[in-house]
C-alpha positions in Angstrom: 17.5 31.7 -11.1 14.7 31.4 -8.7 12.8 27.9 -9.1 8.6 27.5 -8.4 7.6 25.3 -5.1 6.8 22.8 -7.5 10.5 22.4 -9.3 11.6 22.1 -5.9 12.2 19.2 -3.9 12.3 20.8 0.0 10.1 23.0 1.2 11.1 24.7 4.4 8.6 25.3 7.5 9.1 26.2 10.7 8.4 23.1 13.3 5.3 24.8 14.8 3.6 25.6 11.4 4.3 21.7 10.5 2.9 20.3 13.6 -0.3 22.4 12.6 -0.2 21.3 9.0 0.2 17.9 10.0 -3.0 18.0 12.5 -5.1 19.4 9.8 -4.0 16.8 7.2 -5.2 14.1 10.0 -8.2 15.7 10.6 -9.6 16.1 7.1 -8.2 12.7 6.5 -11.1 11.4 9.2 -13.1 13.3 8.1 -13.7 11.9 5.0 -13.6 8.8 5.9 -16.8 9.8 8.4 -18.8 11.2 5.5 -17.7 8.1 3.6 -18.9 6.2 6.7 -22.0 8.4 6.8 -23.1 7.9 3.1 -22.4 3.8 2.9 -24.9 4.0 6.1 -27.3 6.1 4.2 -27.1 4.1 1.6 -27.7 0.6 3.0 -30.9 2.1 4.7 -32.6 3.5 1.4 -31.5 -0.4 -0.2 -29.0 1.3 -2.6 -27.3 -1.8 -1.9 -25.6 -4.6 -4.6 -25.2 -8.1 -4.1 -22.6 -10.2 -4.9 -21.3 -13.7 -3.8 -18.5 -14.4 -1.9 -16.6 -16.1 -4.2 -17.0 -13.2 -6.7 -16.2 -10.7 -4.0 -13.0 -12.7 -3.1 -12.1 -12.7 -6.9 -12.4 -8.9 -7.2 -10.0 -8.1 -5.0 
């Protein structure tokens, strides 16, 4: 009985088709967290903006 990718708990890969996988998962990691970057700076210069005090800030985390 043949199981789906998902059923399983290894999935083999050859070494250089890992490393590659690997570099793309790093790289779409950053960026995202550049257009992340890129709205909260777009943001901050329109005034989308909320304030809250420090205490409160503190508190929510």
């Amino acid at each position: 009985m043949t199981k789906t990718i998902a059923e399983r708990d290894m999935v083999m890969l050859p070494k250089e088709e890992y490393k590659i996988l690997k570099e793309l998962y790093k790289t779409v990691k950053r960026q995202n967290f550049l257009f992340r970057l890129e709205e909260s700076e777009k943001n901050l210069k329109t005034g989308k903006i909320k304030k809250v005090s420090l205490k409160d800030f503190i508190g929510s985390i």
